[in-house]
C-alpha positions as CSV (number, residue, x, y, z in Angstrom):
1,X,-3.6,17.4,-3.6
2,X,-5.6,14.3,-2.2
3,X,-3.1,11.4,0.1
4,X,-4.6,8.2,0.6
5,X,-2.5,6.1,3.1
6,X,-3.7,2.3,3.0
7,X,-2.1,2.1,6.8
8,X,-1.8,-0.4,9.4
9,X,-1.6,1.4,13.2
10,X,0.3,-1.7,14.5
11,X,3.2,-1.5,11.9
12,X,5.9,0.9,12.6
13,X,6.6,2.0,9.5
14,X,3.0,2.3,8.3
15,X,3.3,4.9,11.9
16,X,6.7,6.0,10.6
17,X,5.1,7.1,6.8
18,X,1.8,8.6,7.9
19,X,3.8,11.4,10.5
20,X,6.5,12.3,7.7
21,X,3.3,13.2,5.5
22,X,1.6,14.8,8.8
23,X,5.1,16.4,9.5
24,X,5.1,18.0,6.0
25,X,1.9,20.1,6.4
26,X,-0.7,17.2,4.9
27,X,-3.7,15.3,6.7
28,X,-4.5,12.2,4.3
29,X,-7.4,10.1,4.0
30,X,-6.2,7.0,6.2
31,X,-7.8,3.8,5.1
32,X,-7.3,0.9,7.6
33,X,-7.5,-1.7,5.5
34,X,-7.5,-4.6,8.5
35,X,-10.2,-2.9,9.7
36,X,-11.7,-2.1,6.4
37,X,-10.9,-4.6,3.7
38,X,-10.4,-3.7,0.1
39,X,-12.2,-5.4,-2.4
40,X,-10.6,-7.8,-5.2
41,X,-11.0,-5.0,-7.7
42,X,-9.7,-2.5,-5.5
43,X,-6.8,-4.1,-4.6
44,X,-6.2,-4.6,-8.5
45,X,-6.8,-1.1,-9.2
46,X,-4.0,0.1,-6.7
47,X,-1.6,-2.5,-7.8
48,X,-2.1,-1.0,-11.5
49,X,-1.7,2.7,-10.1
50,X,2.0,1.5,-8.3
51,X,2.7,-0.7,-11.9
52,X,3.9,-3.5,-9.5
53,X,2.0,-7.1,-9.7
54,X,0.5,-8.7,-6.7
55,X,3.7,-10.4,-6.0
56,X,5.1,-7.3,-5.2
57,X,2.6,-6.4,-2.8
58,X,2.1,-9.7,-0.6
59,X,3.5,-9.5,2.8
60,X,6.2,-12.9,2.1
61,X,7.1,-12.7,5.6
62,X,3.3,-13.2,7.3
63,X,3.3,-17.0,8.1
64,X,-0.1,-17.4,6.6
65,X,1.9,-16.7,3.2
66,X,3.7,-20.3,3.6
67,X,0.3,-21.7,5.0
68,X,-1.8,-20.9,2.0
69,X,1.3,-22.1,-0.4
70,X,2.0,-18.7,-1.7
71,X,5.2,-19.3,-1.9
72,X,4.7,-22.1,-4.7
73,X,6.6,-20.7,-7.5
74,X,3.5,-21.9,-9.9
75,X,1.3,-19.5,-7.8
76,X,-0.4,-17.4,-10.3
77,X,-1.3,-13.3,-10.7
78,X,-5.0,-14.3,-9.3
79,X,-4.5,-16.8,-7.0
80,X,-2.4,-14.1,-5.3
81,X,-5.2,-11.5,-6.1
82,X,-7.8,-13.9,-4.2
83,X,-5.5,-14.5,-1.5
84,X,-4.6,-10.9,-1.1
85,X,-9.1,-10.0,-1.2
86,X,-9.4,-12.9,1.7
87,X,-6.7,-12.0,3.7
88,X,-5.8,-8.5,4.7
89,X,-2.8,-8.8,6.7
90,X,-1.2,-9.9,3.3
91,X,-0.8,-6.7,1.9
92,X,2.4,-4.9,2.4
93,X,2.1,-1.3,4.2
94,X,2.2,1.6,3.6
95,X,0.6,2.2,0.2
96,X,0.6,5.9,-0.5
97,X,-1.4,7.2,-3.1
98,X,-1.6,10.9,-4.8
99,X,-3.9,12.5,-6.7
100,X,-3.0,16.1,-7.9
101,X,-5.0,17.0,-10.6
102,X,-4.8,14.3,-13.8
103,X,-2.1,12.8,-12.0
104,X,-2.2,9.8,-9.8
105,X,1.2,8.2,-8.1
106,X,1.2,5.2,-6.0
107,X,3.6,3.9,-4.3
108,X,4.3,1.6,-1.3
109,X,6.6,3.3,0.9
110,X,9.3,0.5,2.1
111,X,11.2,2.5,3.9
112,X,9.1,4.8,5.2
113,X,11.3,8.1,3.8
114,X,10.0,7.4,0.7
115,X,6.9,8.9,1.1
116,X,9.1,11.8,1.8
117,X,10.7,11.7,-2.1
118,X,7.2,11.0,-3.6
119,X,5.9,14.3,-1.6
120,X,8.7,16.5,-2.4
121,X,8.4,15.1,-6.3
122,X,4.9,15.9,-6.8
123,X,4.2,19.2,-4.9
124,X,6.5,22.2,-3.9
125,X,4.4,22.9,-0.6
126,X,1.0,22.0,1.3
């Protein structure tokens, strides 16, 4: 089984998430994505795995939410998208993703112990 963690080291339950799946026998692929941004169609491709929209995803509490005037209720899906490509520190963390065979689950893990379900879910044991 492959884990991605889209993680941020300076969020606490981004830390929290990544040593439950450590803690349960697995080293994922960590992708910082402040440090490396995800593309526009990258970012649309992981909200389609988790079967969220990009509303779910944006980070309503970062200030620069308000300052852009994301939090107009006429914002659309792709003005959030573009937003969300630009600006990094916009996406919500952690995103954990896993691929087991055909099957992909995505999820972001808000609180952090539910990484922990998704884990126990998808595979009996490292």
């Amino acid at each position: 089984m492959q884990i991605t963690i889209y993680h941020n080291s300076d969020c606490g339950t981004s830390c929290n998430a990544l040593a439950k799946i450590r803690k349960l026998g697995y080293e994922p692929c960590i992708v910082e994505y402040l440090k490396t941004p995800l593309s526009r169609s990258q970012i649309v491709a992981l909200i389609a795995k988790m079967d969220i929209t990009a509303r779910d995803v944006v980070r309503r509490k970062e200030p620069l939410f308000r300052e852009l005037g994301l939090d107009e209720q006429d914002v659309t899906e792709d003005e959030l998208l573009d937003a969300l490509a630009d600006n990094p520190v916009l996406m919500n963390r952690p995103i954990v993703v896993l691929e087991d065979g055909a099957s992909i689950t995505a999820q972001l893990c808000r609180p952090s112990a539910r990484v922990v379900s998704m884990l126990q879910q998808t595979s009996p044991s490292p």
